[in-house]
Backbone bond lengths (Angstrom), bond angles and torsions (degrees), N, CA, C in turn:
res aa  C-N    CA-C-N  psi(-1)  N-CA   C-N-CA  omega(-1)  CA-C   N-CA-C  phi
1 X - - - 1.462 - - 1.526 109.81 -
2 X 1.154 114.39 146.68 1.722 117.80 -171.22 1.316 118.58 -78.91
3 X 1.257 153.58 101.95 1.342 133.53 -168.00 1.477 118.61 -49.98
4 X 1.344 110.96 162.47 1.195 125.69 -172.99 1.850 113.94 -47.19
5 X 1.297 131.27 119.66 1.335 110.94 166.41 1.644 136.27 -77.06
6 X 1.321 153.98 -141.02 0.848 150.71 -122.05 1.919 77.80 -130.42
7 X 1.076 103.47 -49.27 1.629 93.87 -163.88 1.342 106.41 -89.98
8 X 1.502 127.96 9.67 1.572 135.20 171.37 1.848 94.70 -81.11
9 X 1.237 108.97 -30.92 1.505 120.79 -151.45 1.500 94.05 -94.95
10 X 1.226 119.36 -63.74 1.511 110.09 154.34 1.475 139.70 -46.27
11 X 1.315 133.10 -25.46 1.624 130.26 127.02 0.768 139.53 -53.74
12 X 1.231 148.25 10.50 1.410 158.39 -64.39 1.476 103.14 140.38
13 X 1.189 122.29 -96.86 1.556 131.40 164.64 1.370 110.00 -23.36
14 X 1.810 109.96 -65.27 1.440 100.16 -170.58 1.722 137.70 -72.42
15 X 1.622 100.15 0.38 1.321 127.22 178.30 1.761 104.13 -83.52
16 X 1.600 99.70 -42.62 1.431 100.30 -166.87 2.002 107.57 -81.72
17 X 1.066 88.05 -30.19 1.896 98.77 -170.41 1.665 93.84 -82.53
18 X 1.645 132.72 -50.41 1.427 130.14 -152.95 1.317 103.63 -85.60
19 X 1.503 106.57 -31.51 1.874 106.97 -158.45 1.469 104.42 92.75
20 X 1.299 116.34 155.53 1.438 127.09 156.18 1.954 110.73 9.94
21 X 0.887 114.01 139.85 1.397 115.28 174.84 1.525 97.98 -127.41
22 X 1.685 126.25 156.89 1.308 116.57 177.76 1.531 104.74 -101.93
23 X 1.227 126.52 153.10 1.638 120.53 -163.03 1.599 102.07 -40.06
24 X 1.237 118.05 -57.34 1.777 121.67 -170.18 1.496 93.38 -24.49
25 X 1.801 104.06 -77.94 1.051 128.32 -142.44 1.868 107.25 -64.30
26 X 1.528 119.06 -15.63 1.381 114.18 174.62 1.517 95.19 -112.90
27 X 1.238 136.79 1.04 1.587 120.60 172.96 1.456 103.52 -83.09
28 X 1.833 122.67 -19.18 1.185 128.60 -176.87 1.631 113.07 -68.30
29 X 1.517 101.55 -54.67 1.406 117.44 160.26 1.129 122.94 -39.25
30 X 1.980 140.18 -39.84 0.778 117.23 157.74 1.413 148.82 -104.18
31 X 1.521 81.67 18.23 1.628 94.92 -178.21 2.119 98.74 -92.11
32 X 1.405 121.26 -16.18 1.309 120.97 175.12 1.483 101.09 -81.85
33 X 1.238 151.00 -10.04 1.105 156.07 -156.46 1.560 107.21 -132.68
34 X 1.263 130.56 4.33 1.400 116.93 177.76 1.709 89.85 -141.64
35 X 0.803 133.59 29.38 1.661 151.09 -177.75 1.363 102.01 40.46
36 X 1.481 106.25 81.36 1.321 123.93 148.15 1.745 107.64 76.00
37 X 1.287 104.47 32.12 1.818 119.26 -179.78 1.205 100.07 -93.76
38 X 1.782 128.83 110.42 1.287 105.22 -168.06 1.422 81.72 -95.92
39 X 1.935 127.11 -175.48 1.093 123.36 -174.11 1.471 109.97 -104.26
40 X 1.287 121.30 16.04 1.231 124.76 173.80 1.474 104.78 -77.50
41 X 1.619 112.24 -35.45 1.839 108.87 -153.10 1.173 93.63 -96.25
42 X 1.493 118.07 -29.38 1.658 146.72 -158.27 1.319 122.78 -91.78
43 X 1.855 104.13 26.50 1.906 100.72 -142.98 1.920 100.12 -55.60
44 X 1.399 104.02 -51.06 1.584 131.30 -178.96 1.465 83.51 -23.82
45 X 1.344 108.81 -84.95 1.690 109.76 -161.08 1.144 115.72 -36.53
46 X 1.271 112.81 -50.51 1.517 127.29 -152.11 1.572 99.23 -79.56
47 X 1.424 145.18 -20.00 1.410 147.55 173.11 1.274 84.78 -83.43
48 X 1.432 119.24 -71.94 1.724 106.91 -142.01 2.053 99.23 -41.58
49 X 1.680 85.20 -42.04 2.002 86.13 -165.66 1.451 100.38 -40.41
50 X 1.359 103.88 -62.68 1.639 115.51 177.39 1.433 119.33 -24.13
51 X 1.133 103.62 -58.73 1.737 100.22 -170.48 1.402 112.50 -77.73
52 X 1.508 125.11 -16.03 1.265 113.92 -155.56 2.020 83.14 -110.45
53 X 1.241 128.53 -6.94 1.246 110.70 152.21 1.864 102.28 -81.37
54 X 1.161 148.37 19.23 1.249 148.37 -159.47 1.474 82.06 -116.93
55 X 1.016 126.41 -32.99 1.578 113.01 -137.68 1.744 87.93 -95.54
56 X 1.549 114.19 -50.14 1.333 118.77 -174.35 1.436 108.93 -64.73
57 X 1.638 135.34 -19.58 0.990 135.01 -176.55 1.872 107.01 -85.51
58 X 1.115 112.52 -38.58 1.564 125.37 167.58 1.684 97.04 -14.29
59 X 1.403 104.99 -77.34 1.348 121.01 -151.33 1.663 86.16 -59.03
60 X 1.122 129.77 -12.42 1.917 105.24 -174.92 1.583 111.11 -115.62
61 X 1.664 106.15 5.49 0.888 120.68 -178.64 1.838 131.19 62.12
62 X 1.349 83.29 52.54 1.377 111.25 -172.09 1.387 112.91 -121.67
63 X 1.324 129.16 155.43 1.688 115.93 162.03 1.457 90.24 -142.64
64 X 1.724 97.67 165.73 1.338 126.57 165.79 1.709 110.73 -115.81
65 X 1.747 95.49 103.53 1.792 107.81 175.44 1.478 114.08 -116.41
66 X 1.416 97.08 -155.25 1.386 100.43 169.09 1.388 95.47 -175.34
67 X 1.598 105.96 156.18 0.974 114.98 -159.13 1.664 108.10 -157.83
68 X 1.709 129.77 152.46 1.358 119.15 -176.55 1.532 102.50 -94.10
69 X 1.326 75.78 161.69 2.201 100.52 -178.61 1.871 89.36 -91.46
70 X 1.112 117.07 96.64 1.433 131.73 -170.72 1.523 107.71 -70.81
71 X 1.912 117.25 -7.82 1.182 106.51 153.86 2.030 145.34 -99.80
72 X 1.752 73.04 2.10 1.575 82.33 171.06 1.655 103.14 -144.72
73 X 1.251 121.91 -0.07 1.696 108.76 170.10 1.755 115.11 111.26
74 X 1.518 96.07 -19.99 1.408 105.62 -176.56 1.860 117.11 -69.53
75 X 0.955 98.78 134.92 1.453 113.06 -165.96 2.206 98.13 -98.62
76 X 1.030 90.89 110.19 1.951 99.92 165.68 1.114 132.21 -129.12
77 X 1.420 112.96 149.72 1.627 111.15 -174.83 1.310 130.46 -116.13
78 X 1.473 121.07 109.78 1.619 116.14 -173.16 1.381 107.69 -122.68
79 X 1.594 103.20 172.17 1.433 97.03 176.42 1.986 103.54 -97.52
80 X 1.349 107.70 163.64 1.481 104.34 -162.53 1.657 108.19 -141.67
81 X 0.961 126.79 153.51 1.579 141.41 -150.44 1.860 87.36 -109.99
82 X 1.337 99.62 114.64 1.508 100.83 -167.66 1.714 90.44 -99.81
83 X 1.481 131.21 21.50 1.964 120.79 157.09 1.280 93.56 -78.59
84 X 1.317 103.55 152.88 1.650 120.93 -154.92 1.962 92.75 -94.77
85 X 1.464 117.35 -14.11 1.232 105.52 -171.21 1.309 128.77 -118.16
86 X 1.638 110.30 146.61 1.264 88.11 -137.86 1.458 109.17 -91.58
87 X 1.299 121.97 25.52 1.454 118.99 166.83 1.382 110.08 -88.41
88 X 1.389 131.05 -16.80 1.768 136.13 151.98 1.900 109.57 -47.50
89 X 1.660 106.35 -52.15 1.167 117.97 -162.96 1.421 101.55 -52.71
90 X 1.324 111.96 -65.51 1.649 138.21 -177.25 1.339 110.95 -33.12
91 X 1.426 108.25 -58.82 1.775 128.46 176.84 1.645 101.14 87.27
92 X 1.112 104.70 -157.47 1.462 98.05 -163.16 2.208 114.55 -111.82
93 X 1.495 96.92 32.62 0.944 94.42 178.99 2.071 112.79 -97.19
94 X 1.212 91.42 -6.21 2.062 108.02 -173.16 1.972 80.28 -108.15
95 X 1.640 94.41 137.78 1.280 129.40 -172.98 1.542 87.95 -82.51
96 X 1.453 113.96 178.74 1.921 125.50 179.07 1.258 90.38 -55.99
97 X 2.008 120.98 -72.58 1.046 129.43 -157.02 1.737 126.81 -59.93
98 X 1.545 109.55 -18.69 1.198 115.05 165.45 1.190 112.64 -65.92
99 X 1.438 124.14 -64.93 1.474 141.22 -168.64 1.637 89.25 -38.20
100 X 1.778 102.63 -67.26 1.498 103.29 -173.21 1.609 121.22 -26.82
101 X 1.224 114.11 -43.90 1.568 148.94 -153.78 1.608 93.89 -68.23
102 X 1.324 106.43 -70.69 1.765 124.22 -165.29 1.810 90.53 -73.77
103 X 1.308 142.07 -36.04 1.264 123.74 -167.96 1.693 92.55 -91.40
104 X 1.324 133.55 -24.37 1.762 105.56 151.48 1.340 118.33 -66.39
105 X 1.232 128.04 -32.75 1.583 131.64 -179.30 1.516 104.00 -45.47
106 X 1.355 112.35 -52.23 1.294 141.73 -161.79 1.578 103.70 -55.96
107 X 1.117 119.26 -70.38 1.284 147.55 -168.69 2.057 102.84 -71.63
108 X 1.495 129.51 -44.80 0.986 114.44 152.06 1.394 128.33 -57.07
109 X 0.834 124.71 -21.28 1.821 120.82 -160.58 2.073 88.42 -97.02
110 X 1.128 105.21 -49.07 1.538 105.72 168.64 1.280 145.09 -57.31
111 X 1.787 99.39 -28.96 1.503 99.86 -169.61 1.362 92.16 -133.29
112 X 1.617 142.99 3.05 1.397 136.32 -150.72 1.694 100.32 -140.10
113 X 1.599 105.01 -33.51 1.366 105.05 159.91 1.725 136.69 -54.97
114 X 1.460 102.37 -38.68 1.357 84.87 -160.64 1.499 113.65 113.86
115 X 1.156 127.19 -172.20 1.162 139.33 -174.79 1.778 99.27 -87.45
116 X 1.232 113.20 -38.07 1.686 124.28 -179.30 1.996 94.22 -41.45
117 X 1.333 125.46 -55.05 1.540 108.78 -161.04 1.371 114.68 82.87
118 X 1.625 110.84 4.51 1.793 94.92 -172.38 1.712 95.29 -149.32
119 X 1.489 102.68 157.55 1.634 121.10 -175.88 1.046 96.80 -114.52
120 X 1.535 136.04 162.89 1.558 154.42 141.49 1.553 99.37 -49.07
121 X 1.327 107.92 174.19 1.591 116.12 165.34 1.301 129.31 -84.02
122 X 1.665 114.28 -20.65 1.190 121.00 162.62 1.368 116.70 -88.18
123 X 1.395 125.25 -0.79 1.279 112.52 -176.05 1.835 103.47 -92.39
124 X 1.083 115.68 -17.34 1.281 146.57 -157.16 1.848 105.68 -98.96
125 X 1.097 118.16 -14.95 1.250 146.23 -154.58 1.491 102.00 -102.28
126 X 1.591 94.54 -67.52 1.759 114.76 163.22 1.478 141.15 -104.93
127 X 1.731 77.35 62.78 1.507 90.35 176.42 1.552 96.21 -119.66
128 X 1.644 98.48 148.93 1.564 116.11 -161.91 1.437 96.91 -80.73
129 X 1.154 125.00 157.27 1.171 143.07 150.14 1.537 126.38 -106.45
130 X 1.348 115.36 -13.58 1.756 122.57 165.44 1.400 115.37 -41.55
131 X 1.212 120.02 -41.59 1.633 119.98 -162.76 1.414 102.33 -111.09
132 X 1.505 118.46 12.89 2.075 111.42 151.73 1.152 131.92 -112.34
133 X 1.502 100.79 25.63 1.535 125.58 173.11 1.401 100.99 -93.91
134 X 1.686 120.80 126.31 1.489 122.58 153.78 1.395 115.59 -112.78
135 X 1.043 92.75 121.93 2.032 96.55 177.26 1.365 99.96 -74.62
136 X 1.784 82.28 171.81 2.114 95.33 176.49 1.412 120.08 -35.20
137 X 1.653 92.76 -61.79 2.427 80.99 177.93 1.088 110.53 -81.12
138 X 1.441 130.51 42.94 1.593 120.32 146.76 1.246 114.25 66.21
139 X 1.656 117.89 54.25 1.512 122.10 171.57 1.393 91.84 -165.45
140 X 1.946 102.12 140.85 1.278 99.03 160.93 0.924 131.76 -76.45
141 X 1.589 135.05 133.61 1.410 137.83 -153.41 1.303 112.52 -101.37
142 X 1.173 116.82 -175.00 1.639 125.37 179.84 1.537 102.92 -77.18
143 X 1.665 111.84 158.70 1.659 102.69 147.76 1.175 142.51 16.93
144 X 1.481 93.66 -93.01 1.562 149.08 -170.83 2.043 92.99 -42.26
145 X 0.997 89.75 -48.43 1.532 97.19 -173.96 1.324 144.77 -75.28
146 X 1.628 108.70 -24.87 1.018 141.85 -148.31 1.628 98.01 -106.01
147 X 1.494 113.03 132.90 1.241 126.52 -160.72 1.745 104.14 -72.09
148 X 1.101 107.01 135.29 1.513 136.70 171.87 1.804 106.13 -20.84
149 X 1.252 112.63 -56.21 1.188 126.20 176.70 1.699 128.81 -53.00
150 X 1.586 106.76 -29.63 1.547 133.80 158.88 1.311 105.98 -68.23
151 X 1.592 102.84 -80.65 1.888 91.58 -162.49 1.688 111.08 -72.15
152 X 1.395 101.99 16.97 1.636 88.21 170.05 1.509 120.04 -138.73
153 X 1.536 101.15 39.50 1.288 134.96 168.93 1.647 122.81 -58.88
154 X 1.177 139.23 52.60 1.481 151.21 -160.16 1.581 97.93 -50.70
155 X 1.804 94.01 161.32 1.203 100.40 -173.48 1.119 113.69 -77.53
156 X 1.497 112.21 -5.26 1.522 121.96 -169.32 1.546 108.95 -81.47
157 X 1.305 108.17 -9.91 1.250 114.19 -153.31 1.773 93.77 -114.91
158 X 0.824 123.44 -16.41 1.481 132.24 162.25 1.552 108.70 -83.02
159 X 1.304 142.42 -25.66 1.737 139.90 -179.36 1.765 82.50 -74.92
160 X 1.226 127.78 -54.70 0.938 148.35 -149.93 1.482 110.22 -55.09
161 X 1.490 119.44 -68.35 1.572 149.17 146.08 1.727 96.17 -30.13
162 X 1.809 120.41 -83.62 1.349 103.27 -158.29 1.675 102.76 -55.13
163 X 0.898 136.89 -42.50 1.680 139.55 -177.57 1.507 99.03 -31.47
164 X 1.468 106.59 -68.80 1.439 101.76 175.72 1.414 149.94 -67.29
165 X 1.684 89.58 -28.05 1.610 99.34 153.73 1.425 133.61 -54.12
166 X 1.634 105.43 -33.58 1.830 120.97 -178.16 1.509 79.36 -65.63
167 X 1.393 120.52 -81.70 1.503 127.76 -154.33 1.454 123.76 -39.02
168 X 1.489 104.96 -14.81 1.320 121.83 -159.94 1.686 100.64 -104.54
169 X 1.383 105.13 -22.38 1.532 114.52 179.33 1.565 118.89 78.59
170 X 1.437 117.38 21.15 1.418 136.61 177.85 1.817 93.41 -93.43
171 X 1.257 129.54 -29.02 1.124 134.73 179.93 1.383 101.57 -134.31
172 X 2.258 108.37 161.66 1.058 93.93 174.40 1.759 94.44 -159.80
173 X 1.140 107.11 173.61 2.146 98.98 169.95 1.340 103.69 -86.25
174 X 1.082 110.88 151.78 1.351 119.98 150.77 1.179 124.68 -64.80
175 X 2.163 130.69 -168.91 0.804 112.92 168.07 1.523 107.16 -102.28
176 X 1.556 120.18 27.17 1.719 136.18 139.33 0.814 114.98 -89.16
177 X 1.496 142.44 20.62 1.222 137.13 169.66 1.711 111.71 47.68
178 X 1.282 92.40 46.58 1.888 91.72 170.92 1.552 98.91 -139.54
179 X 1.366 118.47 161.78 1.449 123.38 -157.94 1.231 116.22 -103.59
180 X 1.878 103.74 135.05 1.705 105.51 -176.01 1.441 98.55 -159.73
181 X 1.433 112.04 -153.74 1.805 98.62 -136.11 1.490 90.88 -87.15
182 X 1.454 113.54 162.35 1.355 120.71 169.86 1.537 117.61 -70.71
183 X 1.303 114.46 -173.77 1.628 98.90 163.61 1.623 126.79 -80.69
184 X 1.869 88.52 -22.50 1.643 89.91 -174.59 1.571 102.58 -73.67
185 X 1.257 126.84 -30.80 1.832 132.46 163.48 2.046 86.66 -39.79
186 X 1.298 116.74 -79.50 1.586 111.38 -161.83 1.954 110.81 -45.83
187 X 1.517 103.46 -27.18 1.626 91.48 -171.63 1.605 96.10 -89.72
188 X 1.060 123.40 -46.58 1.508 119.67 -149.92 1.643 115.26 -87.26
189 X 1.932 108.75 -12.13 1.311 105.76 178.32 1.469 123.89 -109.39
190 X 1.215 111.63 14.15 1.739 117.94 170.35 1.105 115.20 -31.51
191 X 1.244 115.54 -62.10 1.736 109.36 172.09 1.202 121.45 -62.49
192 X 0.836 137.22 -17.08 1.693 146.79 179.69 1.105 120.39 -97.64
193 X 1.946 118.49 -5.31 1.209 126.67 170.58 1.562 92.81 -84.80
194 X 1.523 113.27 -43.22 1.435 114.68 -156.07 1.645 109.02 -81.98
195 X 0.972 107.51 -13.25 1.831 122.98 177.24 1.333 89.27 -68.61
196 X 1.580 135.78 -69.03 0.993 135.04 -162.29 1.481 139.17 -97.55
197 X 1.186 95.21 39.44 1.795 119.55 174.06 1.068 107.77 57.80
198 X 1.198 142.07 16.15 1.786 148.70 155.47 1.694 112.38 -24.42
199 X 0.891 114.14 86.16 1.439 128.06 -167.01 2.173 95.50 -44.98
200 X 1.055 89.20 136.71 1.360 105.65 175.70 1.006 129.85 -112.28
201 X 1.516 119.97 149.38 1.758 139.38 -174.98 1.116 126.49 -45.14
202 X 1.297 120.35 71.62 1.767 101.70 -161.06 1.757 122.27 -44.70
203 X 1.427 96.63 -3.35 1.908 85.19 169.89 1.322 103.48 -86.48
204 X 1.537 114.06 -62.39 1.971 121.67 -151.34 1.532 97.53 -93.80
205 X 1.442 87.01 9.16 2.280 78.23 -175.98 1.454 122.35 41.25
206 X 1.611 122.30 27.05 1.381 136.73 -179.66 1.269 93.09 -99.94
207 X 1.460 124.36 152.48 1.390 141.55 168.45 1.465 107.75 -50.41
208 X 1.997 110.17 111.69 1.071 103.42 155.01 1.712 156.56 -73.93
209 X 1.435 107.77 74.38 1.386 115.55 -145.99 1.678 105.80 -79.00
210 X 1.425 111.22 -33.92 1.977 120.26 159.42 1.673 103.98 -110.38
211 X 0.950 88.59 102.08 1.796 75.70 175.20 1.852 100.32 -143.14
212 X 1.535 100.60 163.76 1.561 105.23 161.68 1.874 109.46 -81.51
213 X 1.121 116.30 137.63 1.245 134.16 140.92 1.296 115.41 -65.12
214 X 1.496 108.79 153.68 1.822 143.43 175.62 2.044 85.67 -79.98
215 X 1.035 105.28 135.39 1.307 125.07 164.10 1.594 126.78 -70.08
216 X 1.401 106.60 -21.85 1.834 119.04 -142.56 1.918 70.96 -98.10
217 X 1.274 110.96 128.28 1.381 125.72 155.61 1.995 110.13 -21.87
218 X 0.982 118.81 149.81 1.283 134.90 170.73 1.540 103.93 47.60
219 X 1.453 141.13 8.10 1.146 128.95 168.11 1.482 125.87 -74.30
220 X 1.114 144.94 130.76 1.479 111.80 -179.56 1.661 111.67 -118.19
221 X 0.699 115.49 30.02 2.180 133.56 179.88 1.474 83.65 -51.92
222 X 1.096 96.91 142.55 1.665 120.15 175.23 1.638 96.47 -129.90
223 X 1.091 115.89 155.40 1.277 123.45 154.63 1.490 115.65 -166.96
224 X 1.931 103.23 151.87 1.683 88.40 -161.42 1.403 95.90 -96.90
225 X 1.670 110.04 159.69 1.270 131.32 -169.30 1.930 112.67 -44.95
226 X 1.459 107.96 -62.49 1.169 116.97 167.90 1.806 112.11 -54.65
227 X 0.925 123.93 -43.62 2.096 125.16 170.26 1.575 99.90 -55.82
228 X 1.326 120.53 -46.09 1.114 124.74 -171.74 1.415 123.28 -38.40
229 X 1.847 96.32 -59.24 1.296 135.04 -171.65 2.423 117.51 -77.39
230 X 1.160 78.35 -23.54 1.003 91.12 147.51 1.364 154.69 -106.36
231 X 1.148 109.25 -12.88 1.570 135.67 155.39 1.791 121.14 -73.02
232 X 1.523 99.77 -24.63 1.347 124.34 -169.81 1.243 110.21 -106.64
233 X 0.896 135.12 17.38 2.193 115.05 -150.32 1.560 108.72 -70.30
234 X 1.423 90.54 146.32 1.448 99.26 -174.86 1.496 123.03 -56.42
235 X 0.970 164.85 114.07 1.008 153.79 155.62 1.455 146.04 -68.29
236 X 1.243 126.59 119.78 1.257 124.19 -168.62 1.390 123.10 -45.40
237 X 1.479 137.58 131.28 1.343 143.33 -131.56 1.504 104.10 -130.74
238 X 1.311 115.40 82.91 1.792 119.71 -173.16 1.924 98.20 -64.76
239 X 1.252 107.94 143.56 1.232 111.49 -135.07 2.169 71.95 -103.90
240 X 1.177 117.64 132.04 1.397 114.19 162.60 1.308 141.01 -122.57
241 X 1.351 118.07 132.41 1.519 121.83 -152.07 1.275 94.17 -73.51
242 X 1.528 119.61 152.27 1.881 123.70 169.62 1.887 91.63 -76.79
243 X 1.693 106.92 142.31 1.056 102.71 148.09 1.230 146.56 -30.53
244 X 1.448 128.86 -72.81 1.612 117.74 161.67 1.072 120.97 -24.71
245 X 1.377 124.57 -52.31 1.734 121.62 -165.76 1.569 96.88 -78.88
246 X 1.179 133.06 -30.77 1.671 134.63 -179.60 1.366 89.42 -71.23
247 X 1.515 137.69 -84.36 1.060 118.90 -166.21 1.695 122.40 -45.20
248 X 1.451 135.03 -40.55 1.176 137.10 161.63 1.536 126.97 -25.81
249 X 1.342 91.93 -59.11 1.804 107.11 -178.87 1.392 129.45 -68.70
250 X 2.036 97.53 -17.05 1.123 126.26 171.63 1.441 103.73 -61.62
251 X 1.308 116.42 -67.45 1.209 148.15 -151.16 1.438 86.83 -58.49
252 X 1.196 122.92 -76.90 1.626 125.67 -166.51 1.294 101.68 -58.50
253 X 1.050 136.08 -43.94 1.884 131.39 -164.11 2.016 87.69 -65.36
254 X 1.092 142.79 -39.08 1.237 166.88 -169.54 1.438 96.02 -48.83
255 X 1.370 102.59 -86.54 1.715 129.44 177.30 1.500 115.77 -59.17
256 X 1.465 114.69 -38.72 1.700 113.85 155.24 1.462 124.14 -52.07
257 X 1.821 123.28 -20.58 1.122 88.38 -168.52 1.817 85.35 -121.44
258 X 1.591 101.95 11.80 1.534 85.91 170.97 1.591 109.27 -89.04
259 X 1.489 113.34 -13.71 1.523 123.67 -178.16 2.225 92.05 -71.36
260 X 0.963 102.69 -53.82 1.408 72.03 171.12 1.350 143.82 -78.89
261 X 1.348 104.53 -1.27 1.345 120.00 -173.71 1.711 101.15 -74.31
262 X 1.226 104.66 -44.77 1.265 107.69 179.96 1.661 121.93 -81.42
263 X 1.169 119.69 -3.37 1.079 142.07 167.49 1.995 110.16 75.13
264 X 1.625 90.56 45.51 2.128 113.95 -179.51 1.399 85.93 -84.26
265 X 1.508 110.13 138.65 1.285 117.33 160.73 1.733 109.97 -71.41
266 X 1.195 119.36 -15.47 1.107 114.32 -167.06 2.131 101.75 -168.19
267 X 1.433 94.73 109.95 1.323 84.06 179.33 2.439 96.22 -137.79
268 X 1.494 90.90 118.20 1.479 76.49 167.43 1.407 125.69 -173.17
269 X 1.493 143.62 130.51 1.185 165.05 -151.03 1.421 108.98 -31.57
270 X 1.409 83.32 107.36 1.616 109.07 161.12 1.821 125.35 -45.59
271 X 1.429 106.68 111.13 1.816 99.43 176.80 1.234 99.76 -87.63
272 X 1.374 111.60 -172.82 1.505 125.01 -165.76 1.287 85.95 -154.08
């Protein structure tokens, strides 16, 4: 197989150095880098490139996807850490107690929200971190047990963490200004949606983390707003007259042109 060339390495770079790119912003990238091939006309090109930077990343256990921002529709592309856990994902710049922090964050906005996908700032604020600690034998423990660094986790130190989580793009605001997953949460936790019974889209079969609900008691269909809308499209709405008023207008256009026929200045239909 040929190694990667200059413009595999340059898609590549700008995923690894920028973060996430939003489709615009990396279809631009490769349409300036493959002389002016955008990937709409270019799909062929634009996969094969794809996969065959996929293929060299395999071996490090990495991929290059993409995936939508499930709160506004936008579609982005990063490269993503395919270990399923998320203290690999994180890397080693978030302390135990942060990690702890963002995998309750995680788990409220997913399983405590609702179909919404999003928390307030105070709800987000006071969320525990005691019970996402597992000790050596693999159970969360009491108190009593739990390393110094957990139960003495300040609140200051949580404004502190979500700040960096938004900044970091693992978290993000809405356009209610209340808090839910970032995009790098949408690329890097697919499996971790699907590990954890995250009810899914009945179109894209992706974790419904913002989605509409079925109305009808006991149904639980999710579907996301943008699947919706495309499954749905609006359709243009021919506007229709009520009979009476069609027959009416009939009636007079009728008598208007027999009033001139007959040469009536004015001839026209009697109501009752």
């Amino acid at each position: 197989m040929a190694p990667l060339s200059w413009r595999h390495h340059t898609l590549l770079q700008a995923l690894l150095s920028r973060g996430p790119l939003s489709e615009r912003d990396f279809h631009a990238l490769f349409t300036a880098i493959s002389g002016g091939k955008n990937p709409a006309t270019h799909q062929q090109l634009f996969s094969d490139t794809l996969m065959k930077i996929n293929n060299e990343l395999g071996y490090l256990q990495f991929d290059l996807r993409a995936c939508i921002n499930q709160y506004d529709g936008t579609v982005y592309y990063g490269v993503v850490n395919n270990i399923s856990d998320e203290e690999s994902k994180l890397g080693s710049k978030y302390s135990v107690p942060q990690i702890a922090f963002y995998k309750g964050l995680l788990e409220a906005i997913v399983h405590e929200a609702g179909n919404d996908g999003s928390i307030t700032s105070i709800e987000a604020l006071h969320v525990r971190i005691d019970n996402q600690v597992v000790i050596a034998d693999g159970t969360q423990d009491t108190q009593s047990r739990l390393p110094s660094s957990i139960t003495n986790f300040l609140f200051s130190q949580k404004e502190k963490t979500l700040t960096e989580l938004i900044q970091d793009r693992w978290l993000a605001y809405t356009s209610e200004g209340k808090i839910g997953l970032g995009i790098r949460s949408f690329l890097d936790l697919r499996s971790w949606f699907r590990s954890n019974d995250i009810p899914s889209c009945e179109v894209c079969n992706e974790a419904g983390i913002k989605a509409s609900t079925c109305s009808k008691e006991g149904c639980n269909v999710r579907i996301h707003i943008y699947c919706l809308k495309k499954k749905f499209p609006q359709r243009k709405v021919i506007p229709v007259i009520p009979v009476p008023l069609l027959l009416m207008l009939t009636l007079a256009s009728l008598f208007a042109n027999l009033s001139a026929h007959l040469g009536f200045e004015s001839l026209s239909p009697v109501c009752y």
